[in-house]
C-alpha positions, -999 to +999 in steps of 0.1 A: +633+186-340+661+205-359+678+233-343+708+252-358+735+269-340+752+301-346+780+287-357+762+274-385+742+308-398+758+325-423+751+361-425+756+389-447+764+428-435+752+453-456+766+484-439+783+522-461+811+522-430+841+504-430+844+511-394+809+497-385+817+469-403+846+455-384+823+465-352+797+443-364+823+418-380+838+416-347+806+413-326+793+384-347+824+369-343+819+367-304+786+347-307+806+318-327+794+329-362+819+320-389+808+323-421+800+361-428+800+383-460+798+420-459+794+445-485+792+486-487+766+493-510+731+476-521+748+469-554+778+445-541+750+429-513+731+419-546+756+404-566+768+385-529+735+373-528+733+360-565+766+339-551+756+329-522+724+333-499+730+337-464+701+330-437+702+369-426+712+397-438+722+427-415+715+460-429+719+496-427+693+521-434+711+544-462+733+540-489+747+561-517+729+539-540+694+535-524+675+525-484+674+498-468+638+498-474+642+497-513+666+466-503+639+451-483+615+452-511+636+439-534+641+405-512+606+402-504+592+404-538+617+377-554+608+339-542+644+330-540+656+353-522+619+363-500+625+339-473+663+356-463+659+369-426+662+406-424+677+428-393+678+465-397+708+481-379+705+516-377+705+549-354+674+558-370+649+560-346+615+577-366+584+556-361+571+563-392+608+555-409+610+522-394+573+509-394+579+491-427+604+470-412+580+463-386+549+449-409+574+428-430+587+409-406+621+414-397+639+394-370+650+425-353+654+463-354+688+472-336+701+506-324+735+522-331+752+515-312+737+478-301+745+457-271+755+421-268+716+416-257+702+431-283+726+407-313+719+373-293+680+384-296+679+387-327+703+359-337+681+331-316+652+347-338+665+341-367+675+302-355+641+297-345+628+307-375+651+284-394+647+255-373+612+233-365+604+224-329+569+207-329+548+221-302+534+190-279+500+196-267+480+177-243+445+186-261+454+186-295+477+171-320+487+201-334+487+192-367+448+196-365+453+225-349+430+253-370+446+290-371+431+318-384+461+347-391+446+380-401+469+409-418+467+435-438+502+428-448+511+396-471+547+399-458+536+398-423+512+368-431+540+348-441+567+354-414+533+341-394+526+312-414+562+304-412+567+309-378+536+289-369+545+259-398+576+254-381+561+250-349+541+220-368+506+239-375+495+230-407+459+242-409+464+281-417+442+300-433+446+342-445+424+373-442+437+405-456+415+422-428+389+418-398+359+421-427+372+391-444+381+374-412+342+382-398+333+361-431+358+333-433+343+329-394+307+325-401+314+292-422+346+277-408+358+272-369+390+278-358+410+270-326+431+303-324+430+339-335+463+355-347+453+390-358+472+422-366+457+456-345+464+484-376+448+471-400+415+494-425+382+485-424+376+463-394+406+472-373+415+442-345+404+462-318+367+455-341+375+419-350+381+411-313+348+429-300+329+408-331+346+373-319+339+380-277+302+395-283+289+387-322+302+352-335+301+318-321+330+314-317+329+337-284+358+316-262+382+308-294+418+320-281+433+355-298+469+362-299+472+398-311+503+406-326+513+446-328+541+473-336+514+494-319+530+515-285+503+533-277+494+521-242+455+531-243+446+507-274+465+483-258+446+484-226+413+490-249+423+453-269+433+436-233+396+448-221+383+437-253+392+399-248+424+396-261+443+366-246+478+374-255+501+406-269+530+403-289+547+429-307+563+436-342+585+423-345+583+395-327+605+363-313+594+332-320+602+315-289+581+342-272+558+330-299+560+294-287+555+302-251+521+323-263+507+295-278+515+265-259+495+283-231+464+295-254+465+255-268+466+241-230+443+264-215 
């Protein structure tokens, strides 16, 4: 096992106010993180970055020179800099604004103006996600351990995979949606379900009703992981045989916990 502290992260703020800076300088500073980098436009975080990459990066939404969802983008589609933890900082509070943040897996979305709570969330997040803590099974070893994670999202598979991999799983394979996860589940057998609920085609509302009533693979554990809020399709994929919820985005060690109990049930 290898666990960090905080006072061992090193973390960049990406924020257009000097003022909101110091706040979130200052907050940081109270958790016992020391190395920290901060920069007013998307332009001076890149050439930071280039120097030196930090293990998250705190961001604003809008900046003279572009969003915090161009930035996003632009960290996610280059392999050195794609597996950077992300936390979105902002007073924007538009569903449809902040879904993206959602699918790509970002440690954490925080408010303006954000409590101690909310920072040490997301900070243990993104330490979990850094570290590896081997889950110990009494069933399994969980190397052997076969997961199926279904997403429409690539970036979303990842912060799964990764998530998972550090946990010691091994055995992953992908589906872009429930279609391709109904077919990759008619030749292979798996030992848990992880499975996003948007997703076109075969939705996982679909995929779950397919597993519980269609497949045979009718008793196989399903952890559905959602930025859905809408109460009903929750309650419709609980009655559906889902075993577990978990939203977007998620915590790890709330992770963990999930599937240590769907492993030792």
């Amino acid at each position: 096992m290898t666990h960090l502290s905080p006072s061992e992260l090193s973390i960049l703020i990406v924020e257009p106010s000097e003022t909101q800076r110091r706040i979130i300088i200052k907050r940081l500073q109270q958790e016992g993180i020391i190395s920290i980098q901060n920069a007013a436009d998307l332009a001076q975080a890149k050439e930071l970055i280039a120097r030196h990459k930090p293990d998250l990066i705190a961001s604003a939404m809008y900046f003279e020179d572009g969003t915090a969802t161009e930035f996003l983008s632009y960290l996610r589609t280059n392999s050195e800099y794609k597996d950077i933890q992300f936390m979105l900082v902002s007073s924007e509070c538009r569903r449809e604004q902040l879904e993206i943040f959602r699918q790509s897996g970002v440690v954490a979305i925080l408010p303006k103006p954000f409590n101690a709570e909310h920072l040490g969330k997301a900070l243990n997040a993104t330490i979990d996600l850094l570290s590896h803590d081997e889950l110990d099974l009494s069933h399994f070893d969980v190397h052997d351990v076969r997961v199926l994670v279904v997403d429409d999202s690539r970036m979303a598979r990842n912060v799964i995979k990764r998530t998972i991999g550090n946990l010691g799983i091994k055995q992953i394979t992908e589906a872009e949606d429930g279609a391709q996860a109904i077919e990759l589940m008619r030749n292979n057998m798996f030992d848990l379900i992880i499975t996003d609920y948007n997703m076109p085609s075969v939705d996982g509302l679909a995929l779950t009703q397919f597993i519980r009533n269609e497949s045979q693979q009718s008793h196989v554990p399903i952890l559905m992981v959602s930025s859905e809020a809408n109460d009903a399709h929750l309650s419709n994929v609980s009655q559906a045989g889902v075993n577990a919820l978990c939203d977007k985005p998620f915590e790890p060690k709330l992770v963990k916990q999930l599937l240590y109990q769907l492993l030792e049930e």
